[in-house]
N, CA, C and O atoms as a Maestro MAE file, in Angstrom:
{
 s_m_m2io_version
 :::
 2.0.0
}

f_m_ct {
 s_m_title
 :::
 protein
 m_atom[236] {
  # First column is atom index #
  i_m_mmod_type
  r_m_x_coord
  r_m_y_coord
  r_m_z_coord
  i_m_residue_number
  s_m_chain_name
  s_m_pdb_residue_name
  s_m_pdb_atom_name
  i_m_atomic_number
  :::
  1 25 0.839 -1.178 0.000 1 A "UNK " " N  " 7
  2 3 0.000 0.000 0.000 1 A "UNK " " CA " 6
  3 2 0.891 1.251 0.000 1 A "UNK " " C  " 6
  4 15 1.784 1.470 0.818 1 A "UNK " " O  " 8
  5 25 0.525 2.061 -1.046 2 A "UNK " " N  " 7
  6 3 1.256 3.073 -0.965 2 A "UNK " " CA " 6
  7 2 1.000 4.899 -0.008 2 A "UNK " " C  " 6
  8 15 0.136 5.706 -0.352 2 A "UNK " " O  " 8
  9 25 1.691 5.056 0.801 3 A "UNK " " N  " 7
  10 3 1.434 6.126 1.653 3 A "UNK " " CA " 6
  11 2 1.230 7.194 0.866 3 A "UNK " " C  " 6
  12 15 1.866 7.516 -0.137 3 A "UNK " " O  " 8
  13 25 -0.124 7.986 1.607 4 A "UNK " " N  " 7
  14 3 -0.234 8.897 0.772 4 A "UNK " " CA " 6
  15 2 -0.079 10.353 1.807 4 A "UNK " " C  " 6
  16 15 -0.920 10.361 2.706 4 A "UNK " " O  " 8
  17 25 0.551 11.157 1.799 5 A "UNK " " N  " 7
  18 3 0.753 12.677 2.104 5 A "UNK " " CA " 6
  19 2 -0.412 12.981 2.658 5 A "UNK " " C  " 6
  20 15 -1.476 12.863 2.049 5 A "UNK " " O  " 8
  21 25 -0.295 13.481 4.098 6 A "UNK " " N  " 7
  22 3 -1.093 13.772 4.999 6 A "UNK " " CA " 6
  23 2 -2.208 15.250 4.726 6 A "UNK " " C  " 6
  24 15 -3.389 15.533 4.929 6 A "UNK " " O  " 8
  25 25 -1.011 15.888 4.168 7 A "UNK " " N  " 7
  26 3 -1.850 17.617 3.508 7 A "UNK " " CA " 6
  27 2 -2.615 17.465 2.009 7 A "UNK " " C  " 6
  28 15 -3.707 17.964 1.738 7 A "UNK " " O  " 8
  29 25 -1.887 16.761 1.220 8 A "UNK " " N  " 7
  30 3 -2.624 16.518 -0.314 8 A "UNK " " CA " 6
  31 2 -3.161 15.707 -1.055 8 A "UNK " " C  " 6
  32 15 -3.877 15.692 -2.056 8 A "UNK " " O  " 8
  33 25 -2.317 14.528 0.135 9 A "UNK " " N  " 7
  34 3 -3.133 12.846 -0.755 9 A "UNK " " CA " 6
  35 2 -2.268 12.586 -1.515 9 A "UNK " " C  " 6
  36 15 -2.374 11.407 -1.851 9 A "UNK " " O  " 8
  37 25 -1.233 13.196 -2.097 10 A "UNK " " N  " 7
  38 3 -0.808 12.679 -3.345 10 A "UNK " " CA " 6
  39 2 0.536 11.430 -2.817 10 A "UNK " " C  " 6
  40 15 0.813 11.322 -1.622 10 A "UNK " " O  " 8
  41 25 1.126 10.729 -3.702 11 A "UNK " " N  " 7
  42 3 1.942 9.523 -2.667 11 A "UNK " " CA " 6
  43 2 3.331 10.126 -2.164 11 A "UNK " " C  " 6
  44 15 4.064 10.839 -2.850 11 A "UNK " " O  " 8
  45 25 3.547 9.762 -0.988 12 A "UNK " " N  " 7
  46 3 4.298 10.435 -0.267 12 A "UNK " " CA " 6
  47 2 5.891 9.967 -1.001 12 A "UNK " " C  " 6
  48 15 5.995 8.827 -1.454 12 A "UNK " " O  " 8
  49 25 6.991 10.862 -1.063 13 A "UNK " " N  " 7
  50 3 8.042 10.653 -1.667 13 A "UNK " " CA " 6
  51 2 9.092 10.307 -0.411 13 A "UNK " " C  " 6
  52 15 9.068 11.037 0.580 13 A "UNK " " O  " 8
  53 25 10.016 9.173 -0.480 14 A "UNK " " N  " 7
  54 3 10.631 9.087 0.112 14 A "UNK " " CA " 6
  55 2 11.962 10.411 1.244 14 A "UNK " " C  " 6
  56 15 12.252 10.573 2.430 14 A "UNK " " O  " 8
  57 25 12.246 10.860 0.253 15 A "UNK " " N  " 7
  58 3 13.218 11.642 0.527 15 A "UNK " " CA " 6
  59 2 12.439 13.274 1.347 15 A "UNK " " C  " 6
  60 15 13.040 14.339 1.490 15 A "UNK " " O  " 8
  61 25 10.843 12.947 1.803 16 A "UNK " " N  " 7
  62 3 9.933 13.924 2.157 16 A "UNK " " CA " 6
  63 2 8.847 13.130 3.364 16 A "UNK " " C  " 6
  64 15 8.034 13.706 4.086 16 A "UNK " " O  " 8
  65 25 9.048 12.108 3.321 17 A "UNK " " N  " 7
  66 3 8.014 11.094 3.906 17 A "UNK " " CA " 6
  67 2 7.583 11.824 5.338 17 A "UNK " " C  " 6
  68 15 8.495 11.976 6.151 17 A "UNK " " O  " 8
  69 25 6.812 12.090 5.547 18 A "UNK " " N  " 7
  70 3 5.372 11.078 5.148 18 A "UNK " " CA " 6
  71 2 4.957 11.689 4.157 18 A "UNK " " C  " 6
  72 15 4.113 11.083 3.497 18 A "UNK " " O  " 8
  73 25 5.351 13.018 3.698 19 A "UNK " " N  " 7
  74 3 4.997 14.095 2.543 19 A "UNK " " CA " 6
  75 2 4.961 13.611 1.250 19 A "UNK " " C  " 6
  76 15 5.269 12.440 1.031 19 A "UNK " " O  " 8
  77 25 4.652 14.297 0.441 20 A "UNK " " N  " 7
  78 3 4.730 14.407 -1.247 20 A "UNK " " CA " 6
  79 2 5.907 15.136 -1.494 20 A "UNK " " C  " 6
  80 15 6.747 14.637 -2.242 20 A "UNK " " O  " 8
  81 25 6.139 16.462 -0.880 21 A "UNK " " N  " 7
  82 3 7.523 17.160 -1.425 21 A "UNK " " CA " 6
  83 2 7.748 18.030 -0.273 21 A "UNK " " C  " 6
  84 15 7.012 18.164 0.705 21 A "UNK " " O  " 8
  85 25 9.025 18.687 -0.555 22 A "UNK " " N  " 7
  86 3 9.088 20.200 0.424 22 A "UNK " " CA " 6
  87 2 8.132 20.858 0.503 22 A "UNK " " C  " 6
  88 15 8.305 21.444 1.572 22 A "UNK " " O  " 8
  89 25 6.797 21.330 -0.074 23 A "UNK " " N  " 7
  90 3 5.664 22.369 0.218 23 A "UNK " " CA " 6
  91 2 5.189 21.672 1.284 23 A "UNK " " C  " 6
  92 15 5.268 22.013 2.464 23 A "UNK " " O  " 8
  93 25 4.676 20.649 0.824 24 A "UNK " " N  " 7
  94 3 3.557 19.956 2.036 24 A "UNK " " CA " 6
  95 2 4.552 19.769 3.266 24 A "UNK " " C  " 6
  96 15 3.991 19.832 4.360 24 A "UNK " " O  " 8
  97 25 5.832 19.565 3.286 25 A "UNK " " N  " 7
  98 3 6.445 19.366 4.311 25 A "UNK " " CA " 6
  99 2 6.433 20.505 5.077 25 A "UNK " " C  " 6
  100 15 6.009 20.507 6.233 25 A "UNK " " O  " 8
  101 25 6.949 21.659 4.411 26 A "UNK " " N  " 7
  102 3 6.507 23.497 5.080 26 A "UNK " " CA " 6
  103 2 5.587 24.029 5.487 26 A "UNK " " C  " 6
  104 15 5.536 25.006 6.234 26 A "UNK " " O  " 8
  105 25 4.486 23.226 4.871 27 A "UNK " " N  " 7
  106 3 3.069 23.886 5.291 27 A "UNK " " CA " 6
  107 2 2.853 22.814 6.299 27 A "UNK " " C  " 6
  108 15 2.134 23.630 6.875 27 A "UNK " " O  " 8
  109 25 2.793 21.790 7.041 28 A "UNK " " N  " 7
  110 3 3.003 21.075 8.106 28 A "UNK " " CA " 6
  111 2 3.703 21.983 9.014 28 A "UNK " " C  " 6
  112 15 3.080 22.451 9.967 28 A "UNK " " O  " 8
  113 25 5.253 22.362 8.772 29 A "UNK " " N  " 7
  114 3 5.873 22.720 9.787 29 A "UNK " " CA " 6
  115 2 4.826 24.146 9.952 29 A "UNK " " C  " 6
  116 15 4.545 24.376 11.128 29 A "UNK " " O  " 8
  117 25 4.164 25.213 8.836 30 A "UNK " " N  " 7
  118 3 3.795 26.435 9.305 30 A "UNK " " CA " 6
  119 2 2.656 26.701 10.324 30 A "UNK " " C  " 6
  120 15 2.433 27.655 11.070 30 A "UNK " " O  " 8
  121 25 1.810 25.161 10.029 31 A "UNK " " N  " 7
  122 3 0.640 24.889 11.019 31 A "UNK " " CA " 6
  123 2 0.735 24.919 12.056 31 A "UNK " " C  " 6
  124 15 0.107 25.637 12.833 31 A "UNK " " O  " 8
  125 25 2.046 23.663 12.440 32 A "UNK " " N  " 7
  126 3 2.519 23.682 14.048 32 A "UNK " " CA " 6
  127 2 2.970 24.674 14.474 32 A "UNK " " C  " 6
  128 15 2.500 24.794 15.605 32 A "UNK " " O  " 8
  129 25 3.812 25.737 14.192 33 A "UNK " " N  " 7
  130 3 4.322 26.907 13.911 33 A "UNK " " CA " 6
  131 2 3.117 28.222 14.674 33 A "UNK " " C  " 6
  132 15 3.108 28.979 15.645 33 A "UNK " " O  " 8
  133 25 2.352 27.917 13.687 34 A "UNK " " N  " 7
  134 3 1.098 28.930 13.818 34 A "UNK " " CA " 6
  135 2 0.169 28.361 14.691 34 A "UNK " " C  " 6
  136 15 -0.945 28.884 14.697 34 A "UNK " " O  " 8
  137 25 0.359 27.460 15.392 35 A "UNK " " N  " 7
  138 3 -0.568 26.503 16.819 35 A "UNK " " CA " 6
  139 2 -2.262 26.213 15.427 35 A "UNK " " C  " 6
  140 15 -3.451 26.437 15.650 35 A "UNK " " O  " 8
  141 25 -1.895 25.915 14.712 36 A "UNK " " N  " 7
  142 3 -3.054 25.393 13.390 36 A "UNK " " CA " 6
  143 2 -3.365 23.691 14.122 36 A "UNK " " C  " 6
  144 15 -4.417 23.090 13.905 36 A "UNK " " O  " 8
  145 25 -2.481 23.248 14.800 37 A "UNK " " N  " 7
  146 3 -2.835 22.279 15.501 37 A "UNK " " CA " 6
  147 2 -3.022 22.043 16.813 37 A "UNK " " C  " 6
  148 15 -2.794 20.970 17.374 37 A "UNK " " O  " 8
  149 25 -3.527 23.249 17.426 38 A "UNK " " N  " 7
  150 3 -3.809 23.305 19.047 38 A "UNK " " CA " 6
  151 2 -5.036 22.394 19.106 38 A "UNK " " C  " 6
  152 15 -5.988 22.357 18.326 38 A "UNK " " O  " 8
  153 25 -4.833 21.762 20.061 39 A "UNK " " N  " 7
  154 3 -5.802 21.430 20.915 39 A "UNK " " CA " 6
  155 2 -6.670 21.798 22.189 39 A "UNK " " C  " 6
  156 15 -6.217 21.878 23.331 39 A "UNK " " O  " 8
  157 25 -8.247 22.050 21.747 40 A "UNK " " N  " 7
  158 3 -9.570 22.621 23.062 40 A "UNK " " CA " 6
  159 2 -8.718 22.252 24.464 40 A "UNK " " C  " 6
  160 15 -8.261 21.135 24.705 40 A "UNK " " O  " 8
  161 25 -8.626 23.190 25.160 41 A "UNK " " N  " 7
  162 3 -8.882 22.580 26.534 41 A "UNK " " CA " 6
  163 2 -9.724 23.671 27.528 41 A "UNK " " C  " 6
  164 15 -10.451 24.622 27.238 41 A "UNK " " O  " 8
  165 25 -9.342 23.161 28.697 42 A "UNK " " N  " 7
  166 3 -10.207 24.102 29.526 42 A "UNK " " CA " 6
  167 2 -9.198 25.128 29.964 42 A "UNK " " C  " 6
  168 15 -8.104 24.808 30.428 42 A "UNK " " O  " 8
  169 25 -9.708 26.717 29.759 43 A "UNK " " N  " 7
  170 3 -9.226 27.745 30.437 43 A "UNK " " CA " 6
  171 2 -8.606 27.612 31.194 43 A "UNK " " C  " 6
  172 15 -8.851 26.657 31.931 43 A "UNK " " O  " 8
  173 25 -7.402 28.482 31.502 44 A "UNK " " N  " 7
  174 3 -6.553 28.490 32.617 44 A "UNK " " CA " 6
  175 2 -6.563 29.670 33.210 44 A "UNK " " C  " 6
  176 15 -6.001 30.653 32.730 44 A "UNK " " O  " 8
  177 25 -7.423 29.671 34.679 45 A "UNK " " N  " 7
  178 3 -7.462 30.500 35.840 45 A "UNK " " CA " 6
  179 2 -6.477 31.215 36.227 45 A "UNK " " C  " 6
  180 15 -5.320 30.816 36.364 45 A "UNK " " O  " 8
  181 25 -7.029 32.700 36.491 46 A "UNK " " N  " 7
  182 3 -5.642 33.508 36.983 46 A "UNK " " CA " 6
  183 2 -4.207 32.689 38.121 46 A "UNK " " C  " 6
  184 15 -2.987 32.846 38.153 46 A "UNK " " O  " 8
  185 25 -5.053 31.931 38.806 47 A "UNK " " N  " 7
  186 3 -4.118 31.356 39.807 47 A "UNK " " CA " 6
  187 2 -3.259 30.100 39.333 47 A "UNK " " C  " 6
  188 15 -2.410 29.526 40.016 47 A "UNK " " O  " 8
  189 25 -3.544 29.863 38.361 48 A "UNK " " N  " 7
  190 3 -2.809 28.715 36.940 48 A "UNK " " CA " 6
  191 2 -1.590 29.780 36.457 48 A "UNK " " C  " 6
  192 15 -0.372 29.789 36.633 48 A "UNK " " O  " 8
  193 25 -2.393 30.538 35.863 49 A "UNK " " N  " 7
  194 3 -0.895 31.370 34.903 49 A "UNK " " CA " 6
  195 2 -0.096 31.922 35.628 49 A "UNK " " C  " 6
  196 15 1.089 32.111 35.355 49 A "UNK " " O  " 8
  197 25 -0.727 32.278 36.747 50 A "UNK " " N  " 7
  198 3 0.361 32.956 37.339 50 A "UNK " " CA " 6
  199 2 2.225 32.424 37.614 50 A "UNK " " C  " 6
  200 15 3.209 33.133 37.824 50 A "UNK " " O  " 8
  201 25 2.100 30.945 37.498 51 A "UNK " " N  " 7
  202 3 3.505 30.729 37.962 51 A "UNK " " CA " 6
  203 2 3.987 30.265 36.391 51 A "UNK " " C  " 6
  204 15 5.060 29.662 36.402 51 A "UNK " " O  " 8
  205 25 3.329 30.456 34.943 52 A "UNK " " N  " 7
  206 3 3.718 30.331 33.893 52 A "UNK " " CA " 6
  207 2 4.377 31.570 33.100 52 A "UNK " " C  " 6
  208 15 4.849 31.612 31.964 52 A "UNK " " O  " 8
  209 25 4.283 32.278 33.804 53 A "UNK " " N  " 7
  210 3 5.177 34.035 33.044 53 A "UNK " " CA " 6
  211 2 6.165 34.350 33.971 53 A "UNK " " C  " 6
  212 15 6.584 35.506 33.911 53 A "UNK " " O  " 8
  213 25 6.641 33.620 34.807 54 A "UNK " " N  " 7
  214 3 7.471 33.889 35.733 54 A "UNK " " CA " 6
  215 2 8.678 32.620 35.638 54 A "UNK " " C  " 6
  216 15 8.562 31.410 35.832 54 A "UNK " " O  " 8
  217 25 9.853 33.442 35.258 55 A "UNK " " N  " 7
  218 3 10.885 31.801 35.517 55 A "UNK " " CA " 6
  219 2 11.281 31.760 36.650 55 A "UNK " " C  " 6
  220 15 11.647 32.809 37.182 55 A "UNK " " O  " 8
  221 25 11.328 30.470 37.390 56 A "UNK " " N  " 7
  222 3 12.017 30.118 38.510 56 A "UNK " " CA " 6
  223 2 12.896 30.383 39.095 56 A "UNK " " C  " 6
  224 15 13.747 30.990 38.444 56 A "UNK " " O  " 8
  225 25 13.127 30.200 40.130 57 A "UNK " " N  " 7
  226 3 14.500 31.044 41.229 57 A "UNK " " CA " 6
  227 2 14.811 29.308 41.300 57 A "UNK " " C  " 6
  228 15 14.218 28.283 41.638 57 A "UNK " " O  " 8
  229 25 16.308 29.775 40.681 58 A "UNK " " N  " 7
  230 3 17.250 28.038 40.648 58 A "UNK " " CA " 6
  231 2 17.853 28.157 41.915 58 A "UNK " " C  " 6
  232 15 18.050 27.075 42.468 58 A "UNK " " O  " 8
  233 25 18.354 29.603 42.801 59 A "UNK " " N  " 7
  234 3 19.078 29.772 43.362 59 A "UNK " " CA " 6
  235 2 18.905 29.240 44.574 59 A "UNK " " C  " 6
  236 15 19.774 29.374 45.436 59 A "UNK " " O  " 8
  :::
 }
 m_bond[235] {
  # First column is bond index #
  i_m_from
  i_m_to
  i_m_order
  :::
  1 1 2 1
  2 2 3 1
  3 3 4 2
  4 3 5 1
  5 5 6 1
  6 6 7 1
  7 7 8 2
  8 7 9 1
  9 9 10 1
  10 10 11 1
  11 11 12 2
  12 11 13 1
  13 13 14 1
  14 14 15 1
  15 15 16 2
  16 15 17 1
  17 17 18 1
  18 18 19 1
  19 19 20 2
  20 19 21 1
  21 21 22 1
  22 22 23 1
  23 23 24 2
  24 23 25 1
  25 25 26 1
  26 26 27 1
  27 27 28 2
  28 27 29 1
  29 29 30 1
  30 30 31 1
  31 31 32 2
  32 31 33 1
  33 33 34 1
  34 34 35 1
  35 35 36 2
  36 35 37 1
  37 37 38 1
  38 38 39 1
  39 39 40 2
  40 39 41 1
  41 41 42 1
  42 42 43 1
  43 43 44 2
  44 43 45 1
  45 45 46 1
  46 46 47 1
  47 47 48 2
  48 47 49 1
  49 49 50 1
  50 50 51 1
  51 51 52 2
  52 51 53 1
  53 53 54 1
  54 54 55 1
  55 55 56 2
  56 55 57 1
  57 57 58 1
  58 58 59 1
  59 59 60 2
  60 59 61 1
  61 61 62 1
  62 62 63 1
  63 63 64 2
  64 63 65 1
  65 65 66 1
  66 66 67 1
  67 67 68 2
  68 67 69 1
  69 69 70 1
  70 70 71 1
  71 71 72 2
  72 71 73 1
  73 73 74 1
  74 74 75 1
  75 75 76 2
  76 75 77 1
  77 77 78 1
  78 78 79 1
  79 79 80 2
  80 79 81 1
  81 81 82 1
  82 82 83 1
  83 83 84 2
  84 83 85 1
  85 85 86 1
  86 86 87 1
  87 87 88 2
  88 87 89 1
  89 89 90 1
  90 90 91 1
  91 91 92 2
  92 91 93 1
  93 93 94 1
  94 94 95 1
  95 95 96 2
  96 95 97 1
  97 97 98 1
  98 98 99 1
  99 99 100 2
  100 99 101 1
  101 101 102 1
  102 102 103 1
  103 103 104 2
  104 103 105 1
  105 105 106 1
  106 106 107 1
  107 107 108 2
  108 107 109 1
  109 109 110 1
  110 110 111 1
  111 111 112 2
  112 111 113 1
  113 113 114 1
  114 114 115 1
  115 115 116 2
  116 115 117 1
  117 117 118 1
  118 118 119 1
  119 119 120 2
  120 119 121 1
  121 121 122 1
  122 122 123 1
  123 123 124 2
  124 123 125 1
  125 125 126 1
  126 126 127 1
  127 127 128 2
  128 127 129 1
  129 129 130 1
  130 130 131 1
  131 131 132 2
  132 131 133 1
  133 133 134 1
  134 134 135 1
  135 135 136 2
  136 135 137 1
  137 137 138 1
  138 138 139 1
  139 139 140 2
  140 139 141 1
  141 141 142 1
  142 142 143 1
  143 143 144 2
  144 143 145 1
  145 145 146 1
  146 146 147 1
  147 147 148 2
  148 147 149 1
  149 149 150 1
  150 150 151 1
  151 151 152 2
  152 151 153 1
  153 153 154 1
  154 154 155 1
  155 155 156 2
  156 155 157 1
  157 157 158 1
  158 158 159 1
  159 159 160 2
  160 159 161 1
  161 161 162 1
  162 162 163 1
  163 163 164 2
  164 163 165 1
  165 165 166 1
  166 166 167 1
  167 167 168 2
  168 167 169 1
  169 169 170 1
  170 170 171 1
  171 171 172 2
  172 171 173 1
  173 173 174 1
  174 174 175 1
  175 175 176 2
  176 175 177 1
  177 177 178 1
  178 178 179 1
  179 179 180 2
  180 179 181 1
  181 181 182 1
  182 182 183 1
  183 183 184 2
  184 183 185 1
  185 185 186 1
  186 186 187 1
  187 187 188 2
  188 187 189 1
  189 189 190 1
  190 190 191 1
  191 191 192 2
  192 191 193 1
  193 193 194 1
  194 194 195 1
  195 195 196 2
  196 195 197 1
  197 197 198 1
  198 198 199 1
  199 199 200 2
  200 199 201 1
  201 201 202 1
  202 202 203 1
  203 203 204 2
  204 203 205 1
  205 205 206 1
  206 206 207 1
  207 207 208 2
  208 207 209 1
  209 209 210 1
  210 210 211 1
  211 211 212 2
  212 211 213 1
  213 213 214 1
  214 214 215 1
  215 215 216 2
  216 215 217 1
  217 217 218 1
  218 218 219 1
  219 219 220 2
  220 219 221 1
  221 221 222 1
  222 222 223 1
  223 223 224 2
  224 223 225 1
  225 225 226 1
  226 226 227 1
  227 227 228 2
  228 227 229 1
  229 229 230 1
  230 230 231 1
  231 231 232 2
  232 231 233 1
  233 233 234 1
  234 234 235 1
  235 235 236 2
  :::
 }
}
């Protein structure tokens, strides 16, 4: 069975796999890139973010 390219369908080329070519491979990377593949979750409460904008004291 031949693999077919996740963005176009068309059969994926080795030297690009799982892709068809460099485009579909770029436009993959621009999705993840651009969060085009985020996933729903539930809101995060002021008392959540708060220790996510702040880096840690290693000291």
């Amino acid at each position: 069975m031949t693999q077919l390219c996740p963005i176009c369908a068309a059969p994926a080329h080795p030297d690009h796999a799982p892709f068809c070519g460099r485009g579909c491979k770029d436009r993959d990377l621009l999705r993840w890139l651009g969060e085009g593949y985020r996933l729903p979750g539930p809101a995060i409460d002021d008392e959540m973010q708060e220790g996510l904008d702040k880096p840690r004291d290693t000291a």
